[in-house]
LOBA-245343 format. One record per residue (C-alpha): residue number from 1; residue in three letters; x, y, z. Coordinates in steps of 0.001 Angstrom, whole numbers, padded with zeros to 6 digits. Example, Ala and Ser with C-alpha at 12.3 -4.5 7.8 and 13.67 -1.06 7.14 Angstrom:
2
{n 1; res ALA; c1 012300; c2 -004500; c3 007800}
{n 2; res SER; c1 013670; c2 -001060; c3 007140}
***
This chain:
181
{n 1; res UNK; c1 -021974; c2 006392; c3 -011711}
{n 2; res UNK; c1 -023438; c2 009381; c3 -009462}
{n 3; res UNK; c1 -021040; c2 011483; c3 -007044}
{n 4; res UNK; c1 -023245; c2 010090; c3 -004106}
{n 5; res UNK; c1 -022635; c2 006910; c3 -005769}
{n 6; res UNK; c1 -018795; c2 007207; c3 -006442}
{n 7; res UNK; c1 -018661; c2 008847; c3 -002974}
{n 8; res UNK; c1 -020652; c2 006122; c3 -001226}
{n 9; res UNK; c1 -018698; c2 003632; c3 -002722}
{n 10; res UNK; c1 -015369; c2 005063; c3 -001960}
{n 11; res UNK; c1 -016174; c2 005358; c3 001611}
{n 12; res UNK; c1 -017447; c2 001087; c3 001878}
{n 13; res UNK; c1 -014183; c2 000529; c3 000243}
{n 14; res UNK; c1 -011624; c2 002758; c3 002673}
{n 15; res UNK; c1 -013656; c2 001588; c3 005380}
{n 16; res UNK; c1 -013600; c2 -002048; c3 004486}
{n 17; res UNK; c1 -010028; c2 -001670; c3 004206}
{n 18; res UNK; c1 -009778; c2 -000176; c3 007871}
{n 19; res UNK; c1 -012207; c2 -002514; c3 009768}
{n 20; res UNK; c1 -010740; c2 -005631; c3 007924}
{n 21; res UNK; c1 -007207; c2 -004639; c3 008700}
{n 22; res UNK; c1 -007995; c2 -004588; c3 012275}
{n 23; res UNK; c1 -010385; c2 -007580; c3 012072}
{n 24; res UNK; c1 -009741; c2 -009926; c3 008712}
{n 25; res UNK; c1 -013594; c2 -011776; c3 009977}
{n 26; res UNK; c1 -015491; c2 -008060; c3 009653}
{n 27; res UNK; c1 -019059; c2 -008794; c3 008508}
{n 28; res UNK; c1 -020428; c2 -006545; c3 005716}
{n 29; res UNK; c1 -022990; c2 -004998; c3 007804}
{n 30; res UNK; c1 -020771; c2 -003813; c3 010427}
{n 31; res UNK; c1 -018714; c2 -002027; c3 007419}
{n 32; res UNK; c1 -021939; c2 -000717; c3 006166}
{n 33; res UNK; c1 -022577; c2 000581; c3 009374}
{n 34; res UNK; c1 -019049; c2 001964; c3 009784}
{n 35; res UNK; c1 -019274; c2 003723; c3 006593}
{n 36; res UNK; c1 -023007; c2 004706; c3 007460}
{n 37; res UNK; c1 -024631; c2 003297; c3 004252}
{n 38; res UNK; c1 -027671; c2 001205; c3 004736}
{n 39; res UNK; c1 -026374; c2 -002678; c3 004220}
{n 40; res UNK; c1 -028871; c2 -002948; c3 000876}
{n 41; res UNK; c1 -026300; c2 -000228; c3 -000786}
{n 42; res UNK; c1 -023501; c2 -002221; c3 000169}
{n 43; res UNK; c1 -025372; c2 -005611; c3 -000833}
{n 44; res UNK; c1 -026510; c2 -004299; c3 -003938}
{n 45; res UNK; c1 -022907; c2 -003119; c3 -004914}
{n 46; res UNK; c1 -021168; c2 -006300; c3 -004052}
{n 47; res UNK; c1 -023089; c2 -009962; c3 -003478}
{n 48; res UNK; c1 -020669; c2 -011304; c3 -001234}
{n 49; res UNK; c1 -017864; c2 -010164; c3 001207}
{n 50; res UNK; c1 -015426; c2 -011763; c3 -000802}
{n 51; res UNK; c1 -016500; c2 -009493; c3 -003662}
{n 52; res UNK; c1 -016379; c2 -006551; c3 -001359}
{n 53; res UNK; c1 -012530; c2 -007816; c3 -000424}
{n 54; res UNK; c1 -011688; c2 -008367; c3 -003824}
{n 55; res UNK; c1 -012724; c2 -004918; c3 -004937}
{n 56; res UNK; c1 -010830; c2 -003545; c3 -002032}
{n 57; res UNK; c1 -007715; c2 -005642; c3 -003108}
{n 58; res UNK; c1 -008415; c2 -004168; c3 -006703}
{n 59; res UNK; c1 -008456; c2 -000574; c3 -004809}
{n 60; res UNK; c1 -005248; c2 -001175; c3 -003083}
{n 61; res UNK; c1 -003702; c2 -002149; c3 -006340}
{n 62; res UNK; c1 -004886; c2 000854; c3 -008365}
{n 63; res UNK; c1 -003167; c2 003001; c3 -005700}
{n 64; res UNK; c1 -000348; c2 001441; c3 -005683}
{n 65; res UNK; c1 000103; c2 000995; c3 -009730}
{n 66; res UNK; c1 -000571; c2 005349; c3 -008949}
{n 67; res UNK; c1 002320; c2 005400; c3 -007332}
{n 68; res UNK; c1 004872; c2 003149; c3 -009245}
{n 69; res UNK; c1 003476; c2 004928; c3 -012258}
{n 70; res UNK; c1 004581; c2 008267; c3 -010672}
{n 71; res UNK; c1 008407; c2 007299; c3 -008908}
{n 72; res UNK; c1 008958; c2 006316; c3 -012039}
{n 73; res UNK; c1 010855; c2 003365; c3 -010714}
{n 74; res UNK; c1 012397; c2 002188; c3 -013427}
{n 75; res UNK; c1 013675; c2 005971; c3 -015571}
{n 76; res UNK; c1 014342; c2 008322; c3 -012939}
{n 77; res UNK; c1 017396; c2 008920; c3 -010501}
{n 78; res UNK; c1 017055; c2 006039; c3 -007558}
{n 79; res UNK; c1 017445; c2 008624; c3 -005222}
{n 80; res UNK; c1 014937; c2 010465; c3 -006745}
{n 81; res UNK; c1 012942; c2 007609; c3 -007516}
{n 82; res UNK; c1 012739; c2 006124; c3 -003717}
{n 83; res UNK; c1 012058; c2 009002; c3 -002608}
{n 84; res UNK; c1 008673; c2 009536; c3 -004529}
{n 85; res UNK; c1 007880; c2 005544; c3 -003889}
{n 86; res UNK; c1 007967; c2 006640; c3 -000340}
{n 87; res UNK; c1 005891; c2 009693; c3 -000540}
{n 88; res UNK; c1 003505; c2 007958; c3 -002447}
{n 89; res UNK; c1 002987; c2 004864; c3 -000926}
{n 90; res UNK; c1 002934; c2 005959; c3 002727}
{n 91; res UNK; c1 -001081; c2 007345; c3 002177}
{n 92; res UNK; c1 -001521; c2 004259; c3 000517}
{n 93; res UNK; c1 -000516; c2 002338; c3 003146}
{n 94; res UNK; c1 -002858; c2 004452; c3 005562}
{n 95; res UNK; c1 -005644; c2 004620; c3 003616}
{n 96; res UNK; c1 -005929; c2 000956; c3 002339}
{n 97; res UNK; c1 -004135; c2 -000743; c3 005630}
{n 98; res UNK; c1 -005343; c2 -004175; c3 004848}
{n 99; res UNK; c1 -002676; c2 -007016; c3 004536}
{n 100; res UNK; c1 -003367; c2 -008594; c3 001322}
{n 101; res UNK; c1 -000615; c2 -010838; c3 001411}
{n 102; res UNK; c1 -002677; c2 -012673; c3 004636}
{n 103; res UNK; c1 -005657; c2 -012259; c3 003273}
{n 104; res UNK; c1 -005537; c2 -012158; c3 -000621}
{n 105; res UNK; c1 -004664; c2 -015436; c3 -001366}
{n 106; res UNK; c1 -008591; c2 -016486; c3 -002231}
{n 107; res UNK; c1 -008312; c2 -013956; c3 -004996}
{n 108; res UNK; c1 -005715; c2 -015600; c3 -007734}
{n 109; res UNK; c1 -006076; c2 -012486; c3 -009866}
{n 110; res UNK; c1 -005747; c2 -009816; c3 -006778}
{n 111; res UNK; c1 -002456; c2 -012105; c3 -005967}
{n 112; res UNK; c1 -001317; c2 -012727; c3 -008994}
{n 113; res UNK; c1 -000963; c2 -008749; c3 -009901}
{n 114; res UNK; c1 000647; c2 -007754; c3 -006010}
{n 115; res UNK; c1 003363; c2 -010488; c3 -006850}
{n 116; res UNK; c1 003867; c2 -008690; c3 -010159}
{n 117; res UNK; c1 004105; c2 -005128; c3 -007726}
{n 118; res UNK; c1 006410; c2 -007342; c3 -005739}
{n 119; res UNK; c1 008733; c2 -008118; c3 -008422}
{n 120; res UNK; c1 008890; c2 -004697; c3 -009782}
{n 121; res UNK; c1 009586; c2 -003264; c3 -006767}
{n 122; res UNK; c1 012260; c2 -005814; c3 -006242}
{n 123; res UNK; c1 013743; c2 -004694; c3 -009524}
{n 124; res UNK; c1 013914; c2 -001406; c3 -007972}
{n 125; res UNK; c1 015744; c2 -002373; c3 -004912}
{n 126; res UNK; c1 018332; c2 -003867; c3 -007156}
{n 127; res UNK; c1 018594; c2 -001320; c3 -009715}
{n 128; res UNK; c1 019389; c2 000990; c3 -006473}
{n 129; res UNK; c1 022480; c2 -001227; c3 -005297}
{n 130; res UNK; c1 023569; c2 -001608; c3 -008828}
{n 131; res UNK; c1 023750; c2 002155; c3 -009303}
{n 132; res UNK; c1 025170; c2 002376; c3 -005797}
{n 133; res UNK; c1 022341; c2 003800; c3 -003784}
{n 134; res UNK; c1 022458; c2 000871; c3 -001383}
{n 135; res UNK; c1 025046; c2 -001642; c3 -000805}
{n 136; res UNK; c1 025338; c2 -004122; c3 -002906}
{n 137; res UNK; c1 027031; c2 -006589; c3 -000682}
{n 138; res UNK; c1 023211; c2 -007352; c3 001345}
{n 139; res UNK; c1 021326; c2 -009614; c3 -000412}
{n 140; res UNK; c1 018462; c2 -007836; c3 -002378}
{n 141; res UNK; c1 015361; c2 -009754; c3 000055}
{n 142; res UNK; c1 017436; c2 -007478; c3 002886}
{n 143; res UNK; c1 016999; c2 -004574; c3 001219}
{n 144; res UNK; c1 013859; c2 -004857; c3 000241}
{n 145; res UNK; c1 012553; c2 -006046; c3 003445}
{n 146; res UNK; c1 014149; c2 -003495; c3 005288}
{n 147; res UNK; c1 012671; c2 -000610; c3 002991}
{n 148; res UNK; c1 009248; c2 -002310; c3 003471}
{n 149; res UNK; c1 009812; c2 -002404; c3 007338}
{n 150; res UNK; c1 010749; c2 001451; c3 007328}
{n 151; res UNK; c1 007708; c2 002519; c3 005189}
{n 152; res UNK; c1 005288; c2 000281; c3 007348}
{n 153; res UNK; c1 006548; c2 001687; c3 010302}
{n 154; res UNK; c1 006304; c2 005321; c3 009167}
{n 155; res UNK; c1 003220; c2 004760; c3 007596}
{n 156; res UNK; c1 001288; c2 003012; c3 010725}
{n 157; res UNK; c1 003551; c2 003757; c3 013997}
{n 158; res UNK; c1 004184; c2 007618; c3 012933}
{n 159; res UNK; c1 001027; c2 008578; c3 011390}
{n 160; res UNK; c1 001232; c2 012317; c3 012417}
{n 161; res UNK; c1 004210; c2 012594; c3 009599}
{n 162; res UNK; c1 002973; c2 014349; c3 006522}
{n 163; res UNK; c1 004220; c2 011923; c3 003430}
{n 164; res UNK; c1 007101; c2 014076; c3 002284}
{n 165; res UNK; c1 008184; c2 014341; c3 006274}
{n 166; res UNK; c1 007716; c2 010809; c3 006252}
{n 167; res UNK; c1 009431; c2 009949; c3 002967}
{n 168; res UNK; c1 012843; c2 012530; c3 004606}
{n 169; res UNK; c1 012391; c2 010503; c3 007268}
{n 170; res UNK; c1 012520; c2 006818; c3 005642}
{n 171; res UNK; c1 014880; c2 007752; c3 002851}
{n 172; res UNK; c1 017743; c2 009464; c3 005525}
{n 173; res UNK; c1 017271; c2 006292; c3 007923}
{n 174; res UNK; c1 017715; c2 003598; c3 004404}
{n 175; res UNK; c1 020735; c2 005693; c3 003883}
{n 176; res UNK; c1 022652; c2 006921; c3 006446}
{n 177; res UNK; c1 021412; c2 003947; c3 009323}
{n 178; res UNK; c1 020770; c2 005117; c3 012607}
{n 179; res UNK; c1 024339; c2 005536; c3 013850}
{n 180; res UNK; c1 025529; c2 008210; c3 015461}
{n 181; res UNK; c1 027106; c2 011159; c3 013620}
***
């Protein structure tokens, strides 16, 4: 593929992810538009918006794989390890915003592979109240919901937080709780 190509394509795909996070119903000319491509590139590239959302899906999950890939989830230190998870998958979370559990379920493969991200990150969560990271006395759905909650919130409600600020941040607050000292 050409740069312009690679480039063009990036940019329908990040701002796919953007305008269908804010409206799931986004036609493809309006992302075209948003993206300032000519519709016929985007047309050309993908026949139908739910090829367009699928290969945003696929996007999302690349990224994240990225990032699960480089924690290291599963061999380094869980302290370590959340923290890179959280450094990592903050930009993720800003640059593809859209909620593919809402919106995913029309693409069995796309779904299929961000349950299997689910469960390994749920493998995580436990590994890190086995080892004693997080209490093991909360059930592990909790945990996991609460680190999702954190991340999401740092990710979309404090976006002027560089990742490792935001990753301090999330990791301290998982930790420690928001209790006075």
């Amino acid at each position: 593929m050409r740069a312009d190509a690679a480039r063009n394509l990036d940019l329908v795909l990040r701002t796919g992810a953007r305008l269908l996070a804010e409206d799931p119903a986004t036609s493809m000319s309006t992302i075209a538009s948003a993206a300032g491509v000519d519709r016929r590139t985007v047309y050309r590239r993908f026949a139908t918006r739910e090829t367009l959302l699928s290969a945003v899906f696929m996007a999302k999950l690349d990224a994240v794989d990225l990032v699960f890939e480089q924690a290291r989830l599963d061999e380094a230190p869980v302290q370590v390890a959340l923290h890179r998870y959280v450094e990592g998958i903050v930009p993720v979370s800003r640059q593809w915003p859209v909620d593919m559990h809402r919106m995913m379920r029309g693409d069995p493969t796309a779904y299929a592979r961000a349950r299997e991200q689910s469960r390994r990150l749920d493998r995580f969560v436990e590994r890190a109240a086995n080892e004693g990271l997080f209490r093991d006395d909360l059930p592990v759905e909790w945990l996991r919901a609460l680190l999702d909650k954190v991340v999401s919130t740092a990710a979309h409600q404090f976006t002027d937080l560089e990742p490792p600020e935001a990753a301090d941040r999330v990791v301290e607050s998982l930790l420690k709780g928001i209790g006075s000292r």
